[in-house]
N, C-alpha and C positions, 0 to 999 in steps of 0.2 A: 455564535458559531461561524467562524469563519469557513466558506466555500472554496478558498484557495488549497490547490493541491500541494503537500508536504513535500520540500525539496532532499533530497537524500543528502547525508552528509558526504561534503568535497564535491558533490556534482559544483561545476564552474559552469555551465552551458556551452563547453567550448564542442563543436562536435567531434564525433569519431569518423576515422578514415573512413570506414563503412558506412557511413550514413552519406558522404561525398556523393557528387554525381559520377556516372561510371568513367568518364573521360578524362578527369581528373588525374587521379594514380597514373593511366600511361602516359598521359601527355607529360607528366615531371621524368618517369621513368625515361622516353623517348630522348628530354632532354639533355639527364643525365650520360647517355647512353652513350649516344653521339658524339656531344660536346667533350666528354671523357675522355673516350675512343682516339677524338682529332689528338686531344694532346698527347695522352702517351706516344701515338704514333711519330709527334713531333718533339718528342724526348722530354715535356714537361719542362720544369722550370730548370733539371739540371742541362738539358741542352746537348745531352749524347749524341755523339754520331751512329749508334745503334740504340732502335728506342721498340719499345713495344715490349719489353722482355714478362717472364712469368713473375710475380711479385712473390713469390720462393727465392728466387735467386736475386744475390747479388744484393738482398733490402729492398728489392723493390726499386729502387730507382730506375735503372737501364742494366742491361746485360748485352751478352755480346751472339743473344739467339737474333735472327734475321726474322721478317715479318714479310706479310703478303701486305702492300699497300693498299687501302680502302678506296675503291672502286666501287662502280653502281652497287652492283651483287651487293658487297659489303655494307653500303648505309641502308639498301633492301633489306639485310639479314637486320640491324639494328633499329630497323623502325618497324619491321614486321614482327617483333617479338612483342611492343608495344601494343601492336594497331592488336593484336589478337587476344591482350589485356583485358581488349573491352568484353569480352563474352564467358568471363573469369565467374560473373555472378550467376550467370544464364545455364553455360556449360562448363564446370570450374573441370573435369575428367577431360574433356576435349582441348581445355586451352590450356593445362598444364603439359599433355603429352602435343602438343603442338608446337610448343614454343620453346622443349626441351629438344625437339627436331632440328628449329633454325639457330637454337644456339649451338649444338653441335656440329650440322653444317660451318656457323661461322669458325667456330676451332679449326674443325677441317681442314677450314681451307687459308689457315695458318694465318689470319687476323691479327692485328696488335691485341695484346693482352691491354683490359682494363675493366671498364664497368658492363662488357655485354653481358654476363650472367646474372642482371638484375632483375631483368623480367622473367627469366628463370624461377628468380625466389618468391617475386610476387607471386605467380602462379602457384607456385608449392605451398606457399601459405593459404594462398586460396582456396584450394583444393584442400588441406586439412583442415582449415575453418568449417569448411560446408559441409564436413564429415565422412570425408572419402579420407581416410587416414592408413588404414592399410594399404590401400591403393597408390595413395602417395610412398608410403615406405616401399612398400616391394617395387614397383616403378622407378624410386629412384636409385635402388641396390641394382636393380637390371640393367638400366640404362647405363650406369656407370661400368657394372661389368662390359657390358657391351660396345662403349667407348672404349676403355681401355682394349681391349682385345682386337679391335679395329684396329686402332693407333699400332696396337703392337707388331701388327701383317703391315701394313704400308706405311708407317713412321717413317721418318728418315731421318739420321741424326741429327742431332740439336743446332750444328752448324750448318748445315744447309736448309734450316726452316725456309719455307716460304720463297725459292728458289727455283724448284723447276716441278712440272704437274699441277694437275686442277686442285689436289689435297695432296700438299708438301706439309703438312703435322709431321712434328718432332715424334720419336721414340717416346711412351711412357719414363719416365724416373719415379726411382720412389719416394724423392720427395714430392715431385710434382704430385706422383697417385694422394701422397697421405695430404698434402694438402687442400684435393680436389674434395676428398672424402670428410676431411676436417668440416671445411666448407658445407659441405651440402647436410654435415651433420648438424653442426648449428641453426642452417636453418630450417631444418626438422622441428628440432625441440624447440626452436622462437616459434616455429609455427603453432605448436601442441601450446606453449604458455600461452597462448595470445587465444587458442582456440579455450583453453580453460578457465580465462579471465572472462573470456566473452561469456560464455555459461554462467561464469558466479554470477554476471551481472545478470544476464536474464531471469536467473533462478531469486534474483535478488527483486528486482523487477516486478516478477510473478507473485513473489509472497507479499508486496506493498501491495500490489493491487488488491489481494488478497485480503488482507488486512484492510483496507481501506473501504472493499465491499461487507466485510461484517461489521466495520465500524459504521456505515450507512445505514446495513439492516437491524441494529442493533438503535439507532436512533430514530429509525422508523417507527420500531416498535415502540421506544420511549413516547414519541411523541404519539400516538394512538391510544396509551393509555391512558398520558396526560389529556387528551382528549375527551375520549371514555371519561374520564372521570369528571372531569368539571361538566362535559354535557347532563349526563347522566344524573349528577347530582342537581345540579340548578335546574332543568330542565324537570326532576322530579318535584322539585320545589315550589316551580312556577305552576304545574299542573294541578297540585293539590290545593294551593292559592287559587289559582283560578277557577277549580269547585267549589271553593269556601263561599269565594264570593260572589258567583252566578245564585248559590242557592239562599245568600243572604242578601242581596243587592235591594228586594222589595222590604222583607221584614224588619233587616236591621241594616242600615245603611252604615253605619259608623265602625260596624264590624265589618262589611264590605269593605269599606276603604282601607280598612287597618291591612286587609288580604290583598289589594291591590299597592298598597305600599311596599309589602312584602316581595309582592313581585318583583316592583321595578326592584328592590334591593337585590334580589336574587339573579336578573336580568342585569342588572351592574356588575355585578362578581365575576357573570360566565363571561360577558366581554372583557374583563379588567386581566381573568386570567388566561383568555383564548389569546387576549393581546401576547402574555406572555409566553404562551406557547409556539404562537408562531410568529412570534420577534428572535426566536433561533434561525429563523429562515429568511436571511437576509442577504442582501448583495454581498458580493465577494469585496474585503478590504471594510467593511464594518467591522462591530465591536460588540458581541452577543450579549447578554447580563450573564453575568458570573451566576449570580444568586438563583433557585427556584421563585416560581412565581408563589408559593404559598408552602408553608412551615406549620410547627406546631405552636409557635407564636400566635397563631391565628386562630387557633384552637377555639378560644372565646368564641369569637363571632362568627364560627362555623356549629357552634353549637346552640346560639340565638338563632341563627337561620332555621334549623332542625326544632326546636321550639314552637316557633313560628307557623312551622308546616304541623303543628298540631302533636308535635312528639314530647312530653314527658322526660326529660334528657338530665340524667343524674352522674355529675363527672368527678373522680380522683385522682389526682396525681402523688404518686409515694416518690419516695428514694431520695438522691441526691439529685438534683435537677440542673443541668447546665446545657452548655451550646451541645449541639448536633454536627456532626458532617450534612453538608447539603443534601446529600441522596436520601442519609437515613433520615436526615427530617423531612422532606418532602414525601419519603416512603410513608413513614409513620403518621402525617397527616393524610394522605390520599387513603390509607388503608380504614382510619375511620372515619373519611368524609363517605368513600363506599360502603362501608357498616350502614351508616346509617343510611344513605339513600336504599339501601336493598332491607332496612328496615320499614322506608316510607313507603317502599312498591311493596314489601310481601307480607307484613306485620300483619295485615286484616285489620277488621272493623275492631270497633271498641278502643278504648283505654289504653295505650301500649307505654312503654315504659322502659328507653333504654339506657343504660348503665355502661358508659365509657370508663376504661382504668387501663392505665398507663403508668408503667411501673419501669423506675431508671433499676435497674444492678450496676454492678460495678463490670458484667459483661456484655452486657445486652439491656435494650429498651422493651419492653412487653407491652402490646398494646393489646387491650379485650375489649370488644364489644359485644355486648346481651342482651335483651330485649325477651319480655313475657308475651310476645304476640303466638298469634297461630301458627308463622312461620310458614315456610315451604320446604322442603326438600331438595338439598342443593341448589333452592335458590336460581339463578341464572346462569351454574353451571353445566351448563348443558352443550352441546354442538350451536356455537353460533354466538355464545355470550362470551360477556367479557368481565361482570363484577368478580366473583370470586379468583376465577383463573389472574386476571391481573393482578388480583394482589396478592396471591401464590409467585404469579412472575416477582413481582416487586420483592418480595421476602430473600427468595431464591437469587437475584442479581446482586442482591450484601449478603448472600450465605447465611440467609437466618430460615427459620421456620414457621413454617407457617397450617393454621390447622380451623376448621368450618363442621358445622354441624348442630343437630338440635339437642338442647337443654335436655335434663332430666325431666325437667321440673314443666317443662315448654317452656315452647322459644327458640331463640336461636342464638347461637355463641361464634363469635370470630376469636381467634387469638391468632398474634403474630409474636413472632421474637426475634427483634433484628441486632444483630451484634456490635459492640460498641470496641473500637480497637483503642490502644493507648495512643493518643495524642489524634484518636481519630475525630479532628474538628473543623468546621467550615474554616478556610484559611482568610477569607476574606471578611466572613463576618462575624470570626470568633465572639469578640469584645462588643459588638453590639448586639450577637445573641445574646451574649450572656447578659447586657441591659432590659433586651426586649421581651424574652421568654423564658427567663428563670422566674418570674416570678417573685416569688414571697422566700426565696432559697429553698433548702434542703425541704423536703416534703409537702405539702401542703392539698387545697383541693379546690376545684373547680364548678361552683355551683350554680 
């Protein structure tokens, strides 16, 4: 299991404007601004003898409106729209109606026409990103009423722009109006896409994370009950071994050791499988094993162990027998690796005798386990346990069923039924399931 985080599709790492340091954006705006400003003023590459004109008329190149040459005031009004940029993130309400102030002032006072209304738009965008959106609409309907109706009292006509007075501004036109309003319409609506882009992505964002914290708590839990289970069982295993052979160590020595053999064997397994449990949890840029640590392949030698520990263990397997999906075969083994260990804690004294059957359908695998002991009553279902309940979980995580309880007869009965889908087979080790734990083929039995 690799620990490296999922890259979204088309992420490039490139970053976004927004994530910039704040100085950024006006420092380019500034430059634009200015640098712009100069050339129109100096008629750009056609070389007018009237230059600055409104890009409405004439194409945009030059016209024959007069301009107020750029003086201090002026690079003030064009680097101040900039410098107030910076406080776009902080106070996005304060620096949009701030900077919509010095860019008006700059018309006013009959400026060459070119890129001063950039920090204007930055500002509007910013202010609609940060979620002042009404605030931006009705703002910029007012202000512009409010421009125009200015212009319209102290305008003076288009030939004497920038001529005589502190604010010699032209008369409104109406092309000028519709293209002021065009303008500031656009970037409205570029502001609201860019504000709705930003959303997807965070809404985008939010759900990975999302997903990626149940995909965590969901392997948490995996691994705890792959836990639970290998402790549980081997460690029931080694404890009844190592009563066997405290109480036979003087009488009979040779059955002592056969109980201390047993151990280490059972003491092998829970390392062999603890290894594989937390071999999932590895360095980021490793290579986790595909496969589970333990199948119904191994069935045999989980039911010599249980043997061993003194259980009477009588196994069949029907149906048509073939590979498993990983999950469901590892489910279908842990389900009666803990049959039986919650055989070896709850069975009682005496003789017990339990009866594994595992039965393939053509829709599902049924695994039963029985046992003639005394039993207990739910067992370790209780607040705090985890036999039963996890292999309820397990059943439940492949949509099968799952069902616990005592015998008619005594005892106690497990059944599971985990469902078998078409073409549902480990991908990786179809072809050598099907060598290792088919078996004898179609039916057979386990003894």
């Amino acid at each position: 299991m690799s620990t490296s985080p999922p890259h979204p599709p088309g992420h490039t790492g490139r970053p976004r404007p927004g994530t910039w340091p704040v100085w950024v954006v006006p420092a380019l705006v500034a430059l634009i601004q200015v640098a712009g400003s100069l050339g129109a003023q100096r008629g750009g590459p056609a070389g007018g003898e009237r230059s600055g004109g409104p890009p409405w008329e004439h194409g945009g190149g030059t016209s024959e409106l007069g301009h107020t040459d750029l003086d201090a005031l002026g690079f003030a009004l064009l680097l101040g729209g900039p410098a107030l940029l910076l406080l776009r993130r902080r106070n996005p309400v304060f620096t949009v109606c701030a900077v919509a102030a010095v860019t008006a002032l700059y018309f006013l006072r009959a400026y060459t026409y070119g890129p001063a209304p950039l920090a204007l738009a930055v500002a509007m965008i910013a202010a609609i990103t940060a979620g002042h959106r009404l605030l931006t609409w009705a703002g910029t309907g007012i202000g512009l009423a409010a421009f125009f109706s200015l212009t319209a009292l102290i305008g003076v006509p288009a030939a004497e722009r920038g001529q005589d007075g502190p604010f010699p501004v032209e008369e409104p036109t109406l092309g000028g109006s519709s293209f002021v309003v065009g303008w500031a319409l656009v970037v409205l609506i570029g502001g609201e896409l860019i504000r709705m882009r930003a959303q997807r992505a965070a809404e985008t964002a939010r759900t990975r994370a999302e997903e990626e914290r149940r995909q965590a708590s969901e392997e948490r839990l995996r691994m705890a009950r792959e836990l639970h289970d290998v402790l549980a069982h081997n460690i029931s295993m080694i404890n009844v071994q190592a009563g066997v052979a405290l109480h036979l160590i003087d009488q009979n020595p040779e059955q002592a050791r056969t109980a201390l053999a047993a151990i280490k064997d059972a003491s092998k397994e829970a390392l062999t499988e603890m290894r594989g449990v937390i071999g999932a949890l590895r360095s980021e840029g490793e290579t986790a094993p595909r496969a589970p640590t333990a199948g119904l392949d191994r069935l045999d030698d989980l039911l010599d162990r249980a043997r061993s520990a003194g259980l009477a263990v009588d196994a069949e397997i029907t149906g048509d027998r073939r590979p498993l999906h990983a999950n469901t075969d590892l489910a279908a083994f842990r389900i009666v690796q803990e049959a039986l260990t919650n055989v070896t804690r709850h069975a009682g004294p005496g003789p017990v005798t339990a009866r594994v059957r595992i039965a393939y359908g053509e829709h599902e695998i049924v695994v039963r386990v029985e046992d003639d002991g005394r039993g207990a009553p739910l067992l370790d279902d209780r607040p705090g346990g985890s036999g039963l309940r996890g292999m309820r979980e397990r059943a439940a995580a492949l949509g099968g069923t799952f069902d616990a309880g005592p015998r008619p007869g005594g005892g106690f009965r497990v059944r599971a039924g985990l469902p078998l889908r078409e073409g549902d087979v480990d991908e990786d080790g179809a072809d050598d399931g099907a060598d290792d734990g088919a078996g004898g083929g179609p039916g057979g039995s386990v003894r």
